[in-house]
C-alpha positions in Angstrom: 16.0 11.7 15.9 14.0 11.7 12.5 13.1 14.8 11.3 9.3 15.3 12.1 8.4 16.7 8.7 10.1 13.9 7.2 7.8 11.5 8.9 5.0 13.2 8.5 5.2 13.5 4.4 6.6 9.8 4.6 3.4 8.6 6.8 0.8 11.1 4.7 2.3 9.8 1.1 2.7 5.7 1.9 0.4 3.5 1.5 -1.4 2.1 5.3 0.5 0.3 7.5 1.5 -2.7 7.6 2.6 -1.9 4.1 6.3 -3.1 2.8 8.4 -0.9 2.2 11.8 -0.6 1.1 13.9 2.4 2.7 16.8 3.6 0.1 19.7 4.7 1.4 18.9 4.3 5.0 21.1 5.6 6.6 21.4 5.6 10.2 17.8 3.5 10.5 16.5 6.5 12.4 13.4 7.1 9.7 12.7 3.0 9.2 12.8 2.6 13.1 10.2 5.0 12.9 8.4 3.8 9.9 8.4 0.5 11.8 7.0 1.7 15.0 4.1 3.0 13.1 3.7 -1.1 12.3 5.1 -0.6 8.7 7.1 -3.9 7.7 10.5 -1.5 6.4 13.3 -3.2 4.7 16.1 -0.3 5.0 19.4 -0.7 2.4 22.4 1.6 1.8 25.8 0.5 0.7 27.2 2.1 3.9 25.4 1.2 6.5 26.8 0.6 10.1 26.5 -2.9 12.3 23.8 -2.6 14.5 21.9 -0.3 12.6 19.0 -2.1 11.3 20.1 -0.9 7.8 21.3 -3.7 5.5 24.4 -3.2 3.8 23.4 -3.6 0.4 23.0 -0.7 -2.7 19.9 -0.5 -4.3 21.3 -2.8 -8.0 21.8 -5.8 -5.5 18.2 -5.3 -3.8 16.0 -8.3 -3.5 12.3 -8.9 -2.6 8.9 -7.4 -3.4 7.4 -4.2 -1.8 4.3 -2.0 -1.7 5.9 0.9 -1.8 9.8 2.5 -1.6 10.5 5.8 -0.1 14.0 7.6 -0.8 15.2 10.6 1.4 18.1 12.6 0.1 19.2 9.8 -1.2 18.5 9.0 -5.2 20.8 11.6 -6.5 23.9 9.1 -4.6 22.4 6.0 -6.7 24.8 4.2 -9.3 24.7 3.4 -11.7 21.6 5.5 -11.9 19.5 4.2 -14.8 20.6 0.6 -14.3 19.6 1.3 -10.6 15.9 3.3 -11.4 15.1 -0.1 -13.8 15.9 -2.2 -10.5 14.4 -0.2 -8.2 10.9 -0.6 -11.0 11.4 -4.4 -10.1 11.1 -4.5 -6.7 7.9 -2.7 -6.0 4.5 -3.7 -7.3 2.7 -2.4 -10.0 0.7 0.3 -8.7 2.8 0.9 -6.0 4.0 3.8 -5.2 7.9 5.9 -5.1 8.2 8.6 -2.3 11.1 11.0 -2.8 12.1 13.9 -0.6 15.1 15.5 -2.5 17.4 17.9 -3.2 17.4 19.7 -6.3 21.8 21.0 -7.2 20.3 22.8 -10.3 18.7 25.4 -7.6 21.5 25.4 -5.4 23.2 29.4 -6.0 25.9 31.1 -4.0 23.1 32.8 -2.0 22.3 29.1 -0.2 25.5 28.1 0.4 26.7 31.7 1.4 23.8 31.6 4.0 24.2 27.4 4.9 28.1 28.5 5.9 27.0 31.7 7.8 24.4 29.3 10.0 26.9 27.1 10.6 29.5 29.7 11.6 26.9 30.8 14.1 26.4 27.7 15.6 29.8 27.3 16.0 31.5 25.6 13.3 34.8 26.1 11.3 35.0 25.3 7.7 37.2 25.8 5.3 34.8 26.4 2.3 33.8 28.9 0.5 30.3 29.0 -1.3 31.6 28.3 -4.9 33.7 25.2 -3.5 30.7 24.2 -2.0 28.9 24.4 -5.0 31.4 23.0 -7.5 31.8 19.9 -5.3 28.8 19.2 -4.6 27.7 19.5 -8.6 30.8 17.5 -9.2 29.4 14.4 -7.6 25.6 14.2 -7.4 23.3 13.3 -9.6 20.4 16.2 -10.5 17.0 15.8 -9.4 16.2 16.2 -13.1 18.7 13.5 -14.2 16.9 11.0 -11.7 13.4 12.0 -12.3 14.1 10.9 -16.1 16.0 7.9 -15.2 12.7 6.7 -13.0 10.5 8.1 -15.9 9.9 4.9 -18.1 9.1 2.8 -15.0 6.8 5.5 -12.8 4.3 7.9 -13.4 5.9 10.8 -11.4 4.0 13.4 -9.9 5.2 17.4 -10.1 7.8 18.3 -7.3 6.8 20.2 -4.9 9.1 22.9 -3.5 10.5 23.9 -0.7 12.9 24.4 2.0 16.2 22.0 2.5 19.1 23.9 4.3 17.9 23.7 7.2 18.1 19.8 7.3 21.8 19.7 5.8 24.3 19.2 8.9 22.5 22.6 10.6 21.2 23.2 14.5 17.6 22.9 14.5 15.2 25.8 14.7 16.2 27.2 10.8 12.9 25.8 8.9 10.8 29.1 9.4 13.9 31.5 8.3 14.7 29.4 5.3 11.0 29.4 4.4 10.9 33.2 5.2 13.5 34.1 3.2 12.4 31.5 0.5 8.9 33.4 0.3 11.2 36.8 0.4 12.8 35.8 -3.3 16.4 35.6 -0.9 16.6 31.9 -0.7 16.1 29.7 -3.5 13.7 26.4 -2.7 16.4 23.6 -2.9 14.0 21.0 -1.6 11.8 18.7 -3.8 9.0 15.8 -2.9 6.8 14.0 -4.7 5.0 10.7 -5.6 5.0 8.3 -8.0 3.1 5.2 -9.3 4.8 2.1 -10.7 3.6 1.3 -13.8 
């Protein structure tokens, strides 16, 4: 099941229905079924997709068409090559169309959210064999910043400020976490790891 805030930012940010739109990194197809039940016209891509999905198998270089809009969900900072990708990504939606990104950001990422990400997920039951800095260094080993992708999109869109906020809850977590995140957020004990915002082909 889609995440409900995620639908609501992606239906409150993209243009009316039945706008095209071009999912990135798709997924499972749970957002673009959604998207499309809401009478959007959503082509979804991501190089791994599954049969059956309703996601094409297909990386965001070796897209095709034209679209009113794109919308990319934890998903940009996975793109490669990144800059060649961005310049594609600039070709396949109309000028004056817009980019909606829901990120995360690694350069916020401290010990303190992945020391409390593994203690959720000890709670609900799970055993890993991480510690927070492994989790970190991984994770900063093979993603791509937020910053790094906002400048690679920069010479194509006119990008809007991020707006922060909570993202650890979303990340492999039982549901029911968003208002302790956000409390402890607000509290100075959490960093905000999450990023959205909007931009405007040029």
């Amino acid at each position: 099941m889609v995440d409900p805030g995620v639908l609501a930012f992606a239906r409150g940010a993209l243009p009316p229905p039945p706008a095209r739109v071009l999912e990135i990194g798709a997924g499972d197809g749970e957002l673009a079924a959604a998207l499309r039940e809401h009478r959007y016209a959503v082509t979804a891509i991501d190089p791994k997709a599954e049969d059956g999905s309703g996601v094409e198998r297909t990386a965001l270089i070796d897209a095709t068409g034209g679209y009113d809009a794109a919308i990319a969900v934890v998903s940009l900072h996975h793109v490669e090559p990144l800059a060649e990708s961005c310049a594609r990504l600039a070709e396949l939606v109309e000028r004056g169309g817009e980019l909606v990104i829901d990120e995360l950001d690694i350069r916020r990422y401290d010990e303190r959210a992945t020391a409390w990400w593994l203690h959720q997920r000890a709670a609900a039951g799970f055993d890993d064999d991480h510690t927070p800095e492994s989790i970190l260094d991984g994770m900063r080993g093979h993603i791509h910043a937020l910053d790094d992708v906002l400048a690679a999109l920069a010479p194509h869109f006119a990008l809007g400020e991020p707006v922060r906020g909570p993202y650890l809850h979303r990340w492999h977590l039982p549901p029911g976490l968003r208002e302790s995140e956000e409390r402890l957020i607000g509290e100075g004990a959490l960093p905000a790891t999450g990023a959205r915002l909007v931009g405007i082909r040029r």
